[in-house]
N, C-alpha and C positions, 0 to 999 in steps of 0.2 A: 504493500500500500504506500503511497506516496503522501504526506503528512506535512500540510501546508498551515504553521502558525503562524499568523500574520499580525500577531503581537510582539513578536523577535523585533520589529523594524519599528521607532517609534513611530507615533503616526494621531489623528484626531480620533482614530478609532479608542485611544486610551482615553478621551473623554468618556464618551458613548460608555465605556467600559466601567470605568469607574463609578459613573452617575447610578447603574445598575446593580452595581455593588451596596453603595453609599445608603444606610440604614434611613435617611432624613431623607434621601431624595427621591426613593424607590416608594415611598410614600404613596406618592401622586401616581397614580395607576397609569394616565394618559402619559404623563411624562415615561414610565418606564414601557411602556408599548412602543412609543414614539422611537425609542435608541435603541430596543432591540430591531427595529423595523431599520432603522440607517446602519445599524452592524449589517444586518440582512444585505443591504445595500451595497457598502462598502465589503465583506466576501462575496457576493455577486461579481461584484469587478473585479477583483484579484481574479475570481474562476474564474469569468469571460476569456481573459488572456490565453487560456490553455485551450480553447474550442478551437472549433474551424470555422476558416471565412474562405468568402470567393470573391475572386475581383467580379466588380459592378461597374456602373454609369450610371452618375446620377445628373437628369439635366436641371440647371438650375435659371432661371430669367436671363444670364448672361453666356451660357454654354453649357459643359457637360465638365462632369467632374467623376474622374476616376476613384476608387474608394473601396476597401474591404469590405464586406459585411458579413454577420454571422450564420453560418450554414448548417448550424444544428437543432434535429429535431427534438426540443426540450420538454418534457415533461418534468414538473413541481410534483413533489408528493412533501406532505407536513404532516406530522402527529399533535393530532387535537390533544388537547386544545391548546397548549403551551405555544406548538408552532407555530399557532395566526399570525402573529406578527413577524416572525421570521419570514415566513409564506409573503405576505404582503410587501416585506422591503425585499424579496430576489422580483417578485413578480414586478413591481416597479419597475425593472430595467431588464427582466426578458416577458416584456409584457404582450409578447404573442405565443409565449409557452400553453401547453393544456395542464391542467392542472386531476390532482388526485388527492383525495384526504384517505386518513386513518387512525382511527380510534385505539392507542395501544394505552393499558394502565397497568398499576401495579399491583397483585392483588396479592394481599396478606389473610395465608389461611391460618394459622395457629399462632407460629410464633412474627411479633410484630418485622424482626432484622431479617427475616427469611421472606421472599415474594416470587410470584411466575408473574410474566407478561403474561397479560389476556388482551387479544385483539377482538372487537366487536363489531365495527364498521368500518367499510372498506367503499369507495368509492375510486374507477379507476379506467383512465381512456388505451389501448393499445400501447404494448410499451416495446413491442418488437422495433430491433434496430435502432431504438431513441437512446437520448440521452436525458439518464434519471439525476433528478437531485435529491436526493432526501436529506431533507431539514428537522433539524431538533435541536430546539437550542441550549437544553441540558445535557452532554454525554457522559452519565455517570457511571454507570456497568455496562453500556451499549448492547444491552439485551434487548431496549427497545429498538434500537434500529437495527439489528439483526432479523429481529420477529416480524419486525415492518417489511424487509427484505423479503424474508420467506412467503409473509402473503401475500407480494406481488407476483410471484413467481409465473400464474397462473396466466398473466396478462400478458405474457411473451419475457423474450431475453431483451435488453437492452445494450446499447454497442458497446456506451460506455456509463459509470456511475459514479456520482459527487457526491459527500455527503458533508452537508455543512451545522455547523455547531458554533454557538457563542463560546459555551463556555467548557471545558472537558477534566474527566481526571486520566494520571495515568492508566487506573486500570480500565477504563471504559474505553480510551483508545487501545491499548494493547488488545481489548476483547475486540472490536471492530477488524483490526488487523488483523488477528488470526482467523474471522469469519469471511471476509471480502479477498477481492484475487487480490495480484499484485498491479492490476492495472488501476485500480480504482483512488479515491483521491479524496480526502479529509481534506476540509479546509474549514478552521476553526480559529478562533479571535484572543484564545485564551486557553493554557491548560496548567491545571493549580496542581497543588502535591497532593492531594488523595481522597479518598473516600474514608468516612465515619464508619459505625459500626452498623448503621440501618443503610449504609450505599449512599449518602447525602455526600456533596462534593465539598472539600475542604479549602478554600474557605469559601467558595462557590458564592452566593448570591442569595442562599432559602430556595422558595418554590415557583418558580418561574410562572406557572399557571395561575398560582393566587395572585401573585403578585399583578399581574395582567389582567385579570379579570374576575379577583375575588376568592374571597378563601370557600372550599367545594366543603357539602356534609359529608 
């Protein structure tokens, strides 16, 4: 797997970063929607670089104007509900991609530190020969985007696959790595020293999904 942190290079993205971190400013719901949505953004562009273009012609009122464009067929997959906002900042700038959701959680049957992914809904367009993103902006044990993997499975092979993430620990990227080939391509904003004893990322952010859109019963 090829493992793209784009926290190594300073950048405005370390605002965005911090402010989602930052206990007093993560507060404000819309504001922390709004910077996971411009991280979205900002790995958006970093990936962009790595696709393919074709040369074009574009004519413009005073001639024509040579110019690459992107020539891949992209499909968005997010894991509800955390991922909306991630979802919506790549969609912003590949905003003629088709798009896919999926319902992965954690379900605790006995003991609370112990959980299986349950996937429950799946919505999803042809994914033969495209080029998949899957988005989750937590990567804690990368169970769920392993799991998210496997139920696409159904919808074709894809050519190539992205998977993007705000925020990661080591062992949810190593889990990813040892699940995805060697072609495929992390691109994440952030990867902190570890996971807790319940799989919470250390010193991670809390719960991205409350945080977003409210604490769930």
């Amino acid at each position: 797997m090829n493992i793209h942190n784009i926290s190594k290079e300073n950048s405005i993205l370390n605002t965005f970063i911090s402010e989602i971190r930052n206990t007093h400013i993560q507060k404000d719901s819309m504001r922390f929607r709004r910077n996971i949505e411009r991280i979205g953004e900002i790995l958006g562009y970093e990936m962009s670089k790595s696709l393919n273009y074709i040369a074009s012609t574009v004519e413009t009122p005073l001639g024509n104007c040579n110019i690459n464009l992107l020539n891949n067929d992209i499909v968005l997959c997010s894991i509800l509900r955390a991922g909306v906002p991630l979802h919506n900042g790549l969609l912003n700038y590949f905003d003629t991609a088709e798009n896919a959701f999926i319902s992965a959680y954690r379900h605790h049957k006995h003991n609370p530190e112990s959980f299986e992914i349950i996937v429950e809904y799946l919505a999803c367009p042809d994914l033969e020969d495209k080029t998949l993103i899957l988005a989750d902006p937590m990567l804690a044990t990368g169970q769920s985007m392993v799991a998210t993997s496997e139920a696409l499975k159904p919808f074709g092979t894809p050519k190539e696959v992205h998977l993007i993430s705000v925020i990661g620990a080591p062992e949810g990227v190593n889990f990813v790595k040892n699940n995805f080939d060697d072609k495929t391509h992390l691109w994440i904003a952030a990867i902190d020293d570890k996971l807790n004893d319940k799989g919470y990322i250390i010193p991670g952010l809390g719960d991205a999904g409350d945080l977003a859109f409210g604490e769930k019963l």
